[in-house]
N, C-alpha and C positions, 0 to 999 in steps of 0.2 A: 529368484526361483524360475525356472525356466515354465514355459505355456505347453511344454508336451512334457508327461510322466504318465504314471500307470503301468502296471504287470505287462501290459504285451508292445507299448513301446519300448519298457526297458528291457525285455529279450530281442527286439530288433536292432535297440545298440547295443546289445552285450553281442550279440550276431558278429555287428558291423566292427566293432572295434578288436574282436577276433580275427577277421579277414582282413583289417589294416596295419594288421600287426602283422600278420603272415606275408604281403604284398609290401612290405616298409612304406604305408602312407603316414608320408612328417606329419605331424599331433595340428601343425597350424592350418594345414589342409582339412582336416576331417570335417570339424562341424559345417564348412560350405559342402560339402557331399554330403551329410548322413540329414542335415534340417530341412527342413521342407522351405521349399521358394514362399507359397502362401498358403493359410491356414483360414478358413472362413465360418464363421459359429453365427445363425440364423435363428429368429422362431419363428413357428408356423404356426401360426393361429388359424382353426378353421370351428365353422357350426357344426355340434353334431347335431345325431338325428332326434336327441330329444331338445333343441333350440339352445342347449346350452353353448359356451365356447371354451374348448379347449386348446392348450398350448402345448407346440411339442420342440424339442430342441435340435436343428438338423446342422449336419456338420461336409464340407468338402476341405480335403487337404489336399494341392497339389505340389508331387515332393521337388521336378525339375524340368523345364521345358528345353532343354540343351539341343534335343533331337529333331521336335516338334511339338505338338500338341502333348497334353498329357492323357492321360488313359486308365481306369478302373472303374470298377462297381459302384452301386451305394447302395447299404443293407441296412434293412430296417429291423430292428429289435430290440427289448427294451433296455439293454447293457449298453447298447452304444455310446463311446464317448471318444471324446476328442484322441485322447492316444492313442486308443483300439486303431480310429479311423488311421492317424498319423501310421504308425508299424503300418496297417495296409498298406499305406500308400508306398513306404519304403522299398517294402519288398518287391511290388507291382515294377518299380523302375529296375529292381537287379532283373525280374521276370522275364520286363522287354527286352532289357538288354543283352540278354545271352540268347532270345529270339530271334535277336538282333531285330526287334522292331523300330521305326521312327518316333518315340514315344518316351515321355515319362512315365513314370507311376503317378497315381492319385487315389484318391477314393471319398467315397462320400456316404453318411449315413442319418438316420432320424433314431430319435431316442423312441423307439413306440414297439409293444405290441401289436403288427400286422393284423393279427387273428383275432385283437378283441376289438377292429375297426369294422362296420360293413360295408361294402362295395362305395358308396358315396361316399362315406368318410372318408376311405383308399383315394378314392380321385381326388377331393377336394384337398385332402393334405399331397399329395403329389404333386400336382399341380401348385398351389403355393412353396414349395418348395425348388421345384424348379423356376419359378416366378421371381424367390429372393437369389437364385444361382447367375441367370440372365447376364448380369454383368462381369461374372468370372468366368462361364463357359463358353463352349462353339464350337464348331468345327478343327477350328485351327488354333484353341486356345486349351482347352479340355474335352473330351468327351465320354461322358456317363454312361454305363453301363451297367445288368441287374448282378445283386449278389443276393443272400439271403435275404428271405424274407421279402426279394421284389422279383419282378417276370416280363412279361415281353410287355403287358398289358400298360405296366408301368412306365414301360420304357414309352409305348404309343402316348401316353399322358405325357409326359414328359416333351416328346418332339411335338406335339401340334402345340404345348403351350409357348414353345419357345418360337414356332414358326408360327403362331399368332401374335406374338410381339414384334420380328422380322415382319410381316407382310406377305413371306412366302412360306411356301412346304422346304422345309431344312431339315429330309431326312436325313442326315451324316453327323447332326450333333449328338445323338445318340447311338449304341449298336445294342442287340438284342431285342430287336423290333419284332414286332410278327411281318412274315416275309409279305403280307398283302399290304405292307406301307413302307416299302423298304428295306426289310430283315435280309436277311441272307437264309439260302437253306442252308441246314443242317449247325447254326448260331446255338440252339438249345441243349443240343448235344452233345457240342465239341468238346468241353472238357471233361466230361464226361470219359467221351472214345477218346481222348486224347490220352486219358489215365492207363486206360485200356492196352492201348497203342504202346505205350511204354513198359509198362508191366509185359505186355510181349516181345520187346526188343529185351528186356531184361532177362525173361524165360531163355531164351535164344542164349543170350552170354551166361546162362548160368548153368545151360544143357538139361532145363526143364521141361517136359513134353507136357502143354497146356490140358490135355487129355487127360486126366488122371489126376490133374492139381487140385487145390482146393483154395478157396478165398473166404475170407471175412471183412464185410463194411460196416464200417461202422458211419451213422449218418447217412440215411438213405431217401435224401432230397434229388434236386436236379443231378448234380454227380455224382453222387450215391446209385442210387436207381440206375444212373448210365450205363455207370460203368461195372457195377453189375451184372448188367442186361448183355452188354457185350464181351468180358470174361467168358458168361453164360454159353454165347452165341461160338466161343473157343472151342469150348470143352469144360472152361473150368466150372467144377461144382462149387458151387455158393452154400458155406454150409452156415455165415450166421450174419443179422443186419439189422440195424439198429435205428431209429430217429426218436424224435425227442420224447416219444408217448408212448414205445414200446420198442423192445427187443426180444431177438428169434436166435434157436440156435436148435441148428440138428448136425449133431456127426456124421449120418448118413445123407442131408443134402436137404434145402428148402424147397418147396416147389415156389420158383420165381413167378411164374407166369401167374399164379392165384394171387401171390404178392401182389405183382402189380396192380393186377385187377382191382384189389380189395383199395391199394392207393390212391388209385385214378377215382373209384367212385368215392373214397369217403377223405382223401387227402393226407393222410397222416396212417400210422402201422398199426394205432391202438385199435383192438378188436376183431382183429384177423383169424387171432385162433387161440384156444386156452393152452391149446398142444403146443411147447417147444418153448412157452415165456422164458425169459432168461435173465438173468441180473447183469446189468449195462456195465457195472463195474469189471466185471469177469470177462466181457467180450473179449479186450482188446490181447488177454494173454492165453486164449483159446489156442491149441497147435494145428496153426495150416499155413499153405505154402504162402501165400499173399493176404498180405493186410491192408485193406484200404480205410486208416483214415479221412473221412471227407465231412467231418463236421462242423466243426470251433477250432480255436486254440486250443494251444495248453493243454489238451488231453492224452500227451505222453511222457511222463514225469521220469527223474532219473530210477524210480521204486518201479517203476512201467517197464521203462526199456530194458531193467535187468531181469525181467521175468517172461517179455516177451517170447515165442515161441514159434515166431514166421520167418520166411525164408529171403520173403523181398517186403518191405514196406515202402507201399506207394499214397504219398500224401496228396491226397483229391485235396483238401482244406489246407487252408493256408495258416503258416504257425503253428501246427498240429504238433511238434515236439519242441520240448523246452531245452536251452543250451544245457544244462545240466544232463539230460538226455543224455544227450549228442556226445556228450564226454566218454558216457557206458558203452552207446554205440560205437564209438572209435573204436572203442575197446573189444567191439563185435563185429569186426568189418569182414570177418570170415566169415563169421555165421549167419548177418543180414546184410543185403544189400540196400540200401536205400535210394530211394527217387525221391530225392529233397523235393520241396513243394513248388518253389522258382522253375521246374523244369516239369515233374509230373503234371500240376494242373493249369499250364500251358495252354493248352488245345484251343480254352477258352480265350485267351486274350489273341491268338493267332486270328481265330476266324472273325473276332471283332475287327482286326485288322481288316482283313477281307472286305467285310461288308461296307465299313468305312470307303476304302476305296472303293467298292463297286456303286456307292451313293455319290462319291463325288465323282465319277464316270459316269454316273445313268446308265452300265453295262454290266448286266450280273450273269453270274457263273451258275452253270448245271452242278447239282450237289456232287458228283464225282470228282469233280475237276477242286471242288471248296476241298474234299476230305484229302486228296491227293499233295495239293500243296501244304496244306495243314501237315499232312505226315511227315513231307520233304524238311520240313522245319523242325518238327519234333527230331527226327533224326540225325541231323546237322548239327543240333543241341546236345544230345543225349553223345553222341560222338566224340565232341569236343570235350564234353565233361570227364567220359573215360580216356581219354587221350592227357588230358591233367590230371587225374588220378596217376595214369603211370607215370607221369614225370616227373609229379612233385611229390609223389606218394603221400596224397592227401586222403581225406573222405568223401566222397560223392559231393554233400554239403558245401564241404571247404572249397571243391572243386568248380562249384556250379556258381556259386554267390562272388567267387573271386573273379574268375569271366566278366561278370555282370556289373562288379564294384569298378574294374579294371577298366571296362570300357565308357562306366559315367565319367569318372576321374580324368580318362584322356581327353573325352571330348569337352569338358569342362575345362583343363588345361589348354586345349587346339584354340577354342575360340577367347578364350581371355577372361578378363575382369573390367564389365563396363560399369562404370568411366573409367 
């Protein structure tokens, strides 16, 4: 029996063995491209605050270091497990690749509820967690970054534990710092605006005037809220948005700005307003021009996609539609455009890049100069992706992941099989 299975691994190779079938990769090739190099299962034992100890189960997969280092998040929440983590990681390496970053995928996470931790319990499991990681990451071997359920704060626990084992300050093993110990500006952002960013190159090829559009997010955490905010800052009216404690939804338009407010002071949507509650189920087949999934997985099933009723879907979240989906969607390529997830929420691993190198430079960039090349990239991607749509007349999808498969595989074949 093999050490990775589970619902959202086994849509990553249902993914992959679609594009290796489309791309003709021989059956004896595949499992070295789609398996991860190394898979690491930890536990982190810490005191809570009433002296008890609890155990929790923290997990890093890194899928290939072909390029360089490897590179993704680690989320904590209480679903995690080893394949969730694994499909991360998978995906993360087609991501870089069609970035064209020097990077594999990886990713990392803890089996815990965040929110029923307080502030010392957060440190003190962080910190051991990065403590049992020690010998698998680093600059040049892995480098962590925040996904759900972790934040820049996380990310500072993290590098001073690791450069309290070093001897020195090693901001570069992590990205997503807070910029006063290394971060880069506009790191919190990025994928966010990066969704953003594309959903407007999209508008543009699809001869939609952002003025007058309409948007629904669903999941309205760090990209959520982002990219929201910058739609917003378009034109586009936001007419409905969702996270895990509450959903909104006005056909005539949300007032964002109170949103926020109501999130920054109390963290989450619940209790914002009795006006506009809506059932989360219902969100996603609301009629408006953009859909931004940026939640979880799995929450576009093929019963979803064929009821759907948006013009472009832009996946902020990663694995937010299931192959079965994707099937319907083919079947809709008139009527939705999609920004597969390896390419919409990009932005994020882009400016990790960035920051990465401006730590091993000691030389950081003005945030115009971060958002600017960030786009150049986004652009260069999204290009390439429609430029293989016309030739192979494919899906967005098929398009974006086959880039990304195509260039692990070569460079995997360029340097060999050691020994």
């Amino acid at each position: 029996m093999s050490t990775f299975s589970g619902p959202v691994f086994d849509m990553a190779k249902t993914q992959f063995e679609a594009i290796a079938d489309y791309i003709d990769i021989p059956h004896h090739e595949r499992p070295r491209i789609l398996l991860p190099k190394r898979a690491i299962t930890v536990t982190c034992p810490i005191h809570r605050d009433d002296g008890t100890v609890a155990v929790f189960e923290g997990y890093r997969v890194q899928h290939h270091l072909t390029f360089g280092p490897t590179k993704g998040g680690t989320r904590y929440a209480a679903d995690v497990d080893l394949g969730e983590v694994t499909a991360l990681a998978i995906w993360m390496s087609w991501k870089c690749a069609l970035a064209g970053l020097p990077y594999g995928g990886a990713k990392g996470g803890i089996a815990v509820d965040p929110y029923s931790l307080s502030r010392r319990e957060l440190e003190a499991l962080s910190r051991r967690y990065m403590q049992e990681m020690i010998p698998f990451v680093g600059p040049h071997t892995d480098v962590p970054a925040p996904d759900m359920g972790t934040n820049e704060q996380v990310m500072a626990w993290f590098m001073d534990t690791y450069s309290m084992y070093q001897g020195a300050t090693v901001p570069e093993v992590v990205t997503g710092k807070p910029v006063s110990v290394g971060g880069t500006v506009g790191r919190r952002e990025a994928t966010g605006r990066g969704v953003a960013h594309l959903v407007a190159r999209a508008m543009e090829h699809l001869n939609i005037n952002p003025r007058g559009a309409t948007a629904i997010v669903q999941g309205y955490g760090n990209v959520g809220s982002v990219s929201a905010l910058t739609l917003a800052e378009m034109g586009v009216k936001i007419l409905g948005v969702s996270d895990h404690t509450a959903c909104y939804f006005d056909p005539s338009g949300l007032d964002l700005g109170a949103i926020e407010q109501h999130v920054a002071k109390h963290g989450v949507l619940a209790g914002y307003s009795e006006a506009g509650l809506f059932d989360p189920k219902e969100l996603l087949i609301q009629p408006c021009d953009i859909l931004v999934p940026a939640a979880v997985e799995r929450v576009i099933d093929a019963a979803t996609a064929a009821k759907l009723r948006c013009r472009i879907l832009a996946e902020g979240a990663n694995g937010p539609t299931t192959p079965d989906a994707d099937l319907v969607l083919a079947q809709r390529q008139d009527e939705i455009f999609v920004l597969p997830d390896i390419l919409c929420n990009s932005g994020g691993v882009i400016v990790s890049y960035f920051e990465w190198v401006q730590d091993i430079q000691r030389l950081f960039w003005e945030e115009n100069e971060v958002k600017e090349r960030a786009n150049q990239i986004l652009d260069r991607a999204f290009h390439q992706v429609l430029d293989r749509v016309k030739r192979d007349r494919v899906t967005n999808r098929t398009a974006a992941m086959a880039i990304g498969v195509e260039k692990v595989r070569d460079g995997k074949r360029k340097r060999g099989l050691f020994p």
